[in-house]
C-alpha positions as a Markdown table, in Angstrom:
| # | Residue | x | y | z |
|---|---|---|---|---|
| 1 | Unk | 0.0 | 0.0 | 0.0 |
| 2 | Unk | 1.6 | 3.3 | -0.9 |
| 3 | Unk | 1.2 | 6.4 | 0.5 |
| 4 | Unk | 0.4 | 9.9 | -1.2 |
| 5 | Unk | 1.1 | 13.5 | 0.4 |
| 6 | Unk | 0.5 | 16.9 | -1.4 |
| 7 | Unk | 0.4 | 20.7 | -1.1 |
| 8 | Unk | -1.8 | 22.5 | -3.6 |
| 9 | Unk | -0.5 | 26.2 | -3.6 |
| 10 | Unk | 2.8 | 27.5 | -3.3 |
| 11 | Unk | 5.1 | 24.2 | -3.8 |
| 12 | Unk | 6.8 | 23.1 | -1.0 |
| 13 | Unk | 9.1 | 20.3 | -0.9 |
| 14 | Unk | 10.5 | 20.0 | 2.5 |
| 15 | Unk | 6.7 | 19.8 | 3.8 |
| 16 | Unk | 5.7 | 17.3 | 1.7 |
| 17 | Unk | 9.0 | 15.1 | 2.7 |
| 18 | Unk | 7.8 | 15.7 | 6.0 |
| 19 | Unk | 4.5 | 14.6 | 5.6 |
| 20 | Unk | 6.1 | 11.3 | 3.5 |
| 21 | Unk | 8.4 | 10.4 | 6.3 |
| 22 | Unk | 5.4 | 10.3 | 8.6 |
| 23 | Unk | 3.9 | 7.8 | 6.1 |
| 24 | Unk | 7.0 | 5.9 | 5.3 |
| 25 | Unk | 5.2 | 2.8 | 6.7 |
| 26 | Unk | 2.8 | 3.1 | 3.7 |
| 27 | Unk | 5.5 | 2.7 | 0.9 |
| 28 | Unk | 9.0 | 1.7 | 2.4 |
| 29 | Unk | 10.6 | 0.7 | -1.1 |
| 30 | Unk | 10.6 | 4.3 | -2.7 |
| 31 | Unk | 10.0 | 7.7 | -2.4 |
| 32 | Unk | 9.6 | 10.5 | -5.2 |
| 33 | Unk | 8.4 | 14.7 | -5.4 |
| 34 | Unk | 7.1 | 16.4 | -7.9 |
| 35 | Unk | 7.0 | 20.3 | -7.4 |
| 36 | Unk | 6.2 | 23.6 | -9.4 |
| 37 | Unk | 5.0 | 26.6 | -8.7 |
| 38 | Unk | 1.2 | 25.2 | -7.9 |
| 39 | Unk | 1.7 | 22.0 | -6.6 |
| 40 | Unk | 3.6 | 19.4 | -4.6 |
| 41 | Unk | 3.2 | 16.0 | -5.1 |
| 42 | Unk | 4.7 | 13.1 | -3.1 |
| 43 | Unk | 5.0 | 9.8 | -3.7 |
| 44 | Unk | 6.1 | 6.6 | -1.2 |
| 45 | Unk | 6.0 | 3.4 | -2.9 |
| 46 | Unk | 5.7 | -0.3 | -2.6 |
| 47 | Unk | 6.7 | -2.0 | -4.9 |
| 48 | Unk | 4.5 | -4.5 | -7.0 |
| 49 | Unk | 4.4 | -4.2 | -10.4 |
| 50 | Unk | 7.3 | -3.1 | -12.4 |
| 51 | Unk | 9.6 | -3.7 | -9.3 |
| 52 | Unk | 12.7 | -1.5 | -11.3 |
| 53 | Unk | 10.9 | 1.2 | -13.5 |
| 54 | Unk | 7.7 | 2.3 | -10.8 |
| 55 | Unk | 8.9 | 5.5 | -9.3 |
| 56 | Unk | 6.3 | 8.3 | -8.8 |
| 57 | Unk | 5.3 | 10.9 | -9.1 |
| 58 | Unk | 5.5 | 9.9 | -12.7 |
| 59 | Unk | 4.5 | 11.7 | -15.9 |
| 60 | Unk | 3.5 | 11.5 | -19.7 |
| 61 | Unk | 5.7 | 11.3 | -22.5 |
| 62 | Unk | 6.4 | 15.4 | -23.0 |
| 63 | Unk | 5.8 | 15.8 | -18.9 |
| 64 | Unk | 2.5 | 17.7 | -18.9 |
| 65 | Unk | 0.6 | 15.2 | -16.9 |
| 66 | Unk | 2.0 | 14.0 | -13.9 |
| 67 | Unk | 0.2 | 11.2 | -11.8 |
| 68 | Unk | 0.5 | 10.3 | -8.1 |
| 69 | Unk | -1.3 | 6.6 | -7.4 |
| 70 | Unk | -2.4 | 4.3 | -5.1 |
| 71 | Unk | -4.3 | 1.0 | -5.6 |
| 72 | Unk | -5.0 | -1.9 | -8.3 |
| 73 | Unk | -6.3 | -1.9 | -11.2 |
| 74 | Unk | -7.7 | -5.0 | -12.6 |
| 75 | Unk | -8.0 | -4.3 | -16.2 |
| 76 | Unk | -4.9 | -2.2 | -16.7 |
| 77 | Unk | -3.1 | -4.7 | -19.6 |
| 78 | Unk | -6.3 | -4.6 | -21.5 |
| 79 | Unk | -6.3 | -0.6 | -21.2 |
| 80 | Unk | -2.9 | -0.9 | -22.4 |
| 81 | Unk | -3.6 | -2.9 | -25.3 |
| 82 | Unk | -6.5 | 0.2 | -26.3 |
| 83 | Unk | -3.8 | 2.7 | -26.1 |
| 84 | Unk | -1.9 | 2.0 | -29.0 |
| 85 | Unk | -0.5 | 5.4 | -29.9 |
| 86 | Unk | 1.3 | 6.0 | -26.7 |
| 87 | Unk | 5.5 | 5.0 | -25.8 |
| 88 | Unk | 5.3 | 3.2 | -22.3 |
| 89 | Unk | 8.6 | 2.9 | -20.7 |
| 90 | Unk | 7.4 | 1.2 | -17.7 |
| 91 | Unk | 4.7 | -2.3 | -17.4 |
| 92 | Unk | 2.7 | -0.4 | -14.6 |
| 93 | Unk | -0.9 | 0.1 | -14.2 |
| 94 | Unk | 0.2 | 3.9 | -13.1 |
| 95 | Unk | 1.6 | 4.3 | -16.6 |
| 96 | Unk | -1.6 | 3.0 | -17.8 |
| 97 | Unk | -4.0 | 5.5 | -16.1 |
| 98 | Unk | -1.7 | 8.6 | -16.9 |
| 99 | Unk | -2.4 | 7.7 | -20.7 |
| 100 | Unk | -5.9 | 7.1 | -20.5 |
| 101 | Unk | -6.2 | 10.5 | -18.4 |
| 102 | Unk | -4.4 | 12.2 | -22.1 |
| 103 | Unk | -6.9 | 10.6 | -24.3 |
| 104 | Unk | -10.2 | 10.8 | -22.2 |
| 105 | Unk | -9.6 | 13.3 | -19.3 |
| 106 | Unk | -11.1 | 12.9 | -16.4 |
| 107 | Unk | -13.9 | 10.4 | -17.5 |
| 108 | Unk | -10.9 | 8.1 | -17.6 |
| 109 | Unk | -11.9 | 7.1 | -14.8 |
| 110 | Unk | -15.0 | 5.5 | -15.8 |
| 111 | Unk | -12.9 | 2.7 | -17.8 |
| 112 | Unk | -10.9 | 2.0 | -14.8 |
| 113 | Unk | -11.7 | -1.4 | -12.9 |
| 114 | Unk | -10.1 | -1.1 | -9.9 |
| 115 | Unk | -9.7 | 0.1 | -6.3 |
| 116 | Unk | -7.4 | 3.4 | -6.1 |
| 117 | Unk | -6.8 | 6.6 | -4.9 |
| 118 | Unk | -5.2 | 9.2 | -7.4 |
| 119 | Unk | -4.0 | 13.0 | -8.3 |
| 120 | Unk | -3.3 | 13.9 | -11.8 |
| 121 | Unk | -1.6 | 16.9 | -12.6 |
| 122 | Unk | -1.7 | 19.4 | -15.9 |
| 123 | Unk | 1.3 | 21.4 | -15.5 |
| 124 | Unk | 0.3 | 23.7 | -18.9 |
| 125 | Unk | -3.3 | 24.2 | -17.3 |
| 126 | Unk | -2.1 | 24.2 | -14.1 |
| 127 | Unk | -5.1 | 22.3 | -12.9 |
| 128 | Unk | -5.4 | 18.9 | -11.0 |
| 129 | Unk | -8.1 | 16.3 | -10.6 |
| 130 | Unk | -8.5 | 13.7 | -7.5 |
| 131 | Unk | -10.0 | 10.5 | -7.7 |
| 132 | Unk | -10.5 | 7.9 | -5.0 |
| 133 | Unk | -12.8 | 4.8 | -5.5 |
| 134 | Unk | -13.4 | 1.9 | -2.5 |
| 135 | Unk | -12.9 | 5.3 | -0.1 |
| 136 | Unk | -12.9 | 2.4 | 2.5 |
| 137 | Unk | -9.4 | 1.4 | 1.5 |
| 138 | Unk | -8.6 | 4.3 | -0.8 |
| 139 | Unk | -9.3 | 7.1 | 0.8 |
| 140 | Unk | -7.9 | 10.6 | -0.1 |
| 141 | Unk | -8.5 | 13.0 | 3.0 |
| 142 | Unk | -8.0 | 16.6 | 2.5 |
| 143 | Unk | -7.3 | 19.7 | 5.7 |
């Protein structure tokens, strides 16, 4: 189970490292930050899939869309299959739903079968979406 921390506003790493150390627990394998002017992601991972090539936060093929995940989803290699025009350079289901978000936006998430929690970035809009589905084991909690 990974963990996810973020700061939407004026990035700031060094909180968001704070808040990942307190999760640690959550993803002990690997840890990644995404920051900008707008927004901090963090990432702490466990690895599953793609043991070598999984890091978050991770992000499309010109870095527009960046993705912060949690969760499983079922029918990621069939997704894959659909999206033929994209270069994948990992076997994750995270690389998966990034793709699906450039193609479909935010009703991506419709085709998902899964359990997950999940922030997707536009760094040229500078917008962001949040998703969580089973919010019993997914849940994304906001203050």
């Amino acid at each position: 189970m990974c963990g996810l921390a973020g700061i939407i506003g004026t990035g700031d790493k060094s909180k968001v490292q704070r808040m990942l150390d307190k999760i640690r627990h959550r993803g002990p394998d690997e840890s990644g930050i995404f920051a900008d002017e707008n927004i901090t992601l963090g990432h702490n991972r466990l690895t599953i899939i793609d043991l070598y090539h999984g890091r978050q936060p991770i992000k499309n093929e010109d870095g527009r869309y960046w993705l912060i995940y949690n969760g499983e989803i079922y029918n990621y290699q069939l997704l894959r299959k659909e999206l033929k025009n994209h270069i994948f350079s990992t076997d994750t289901d995270s690389e998966v739903i990034i793709h699906l978000y450039e193609e479909l936006g935010k009703n991506c998430v419709n085709y998902i079968d899964g359990m997950f929690a999940l922030v997707i970035y536009d760094s040229k809009k500078k917008d962001h979406i949040y998703c969580s589905r089973s919010v019993r084991n997914k849940a994304i909690v906001l203050w």
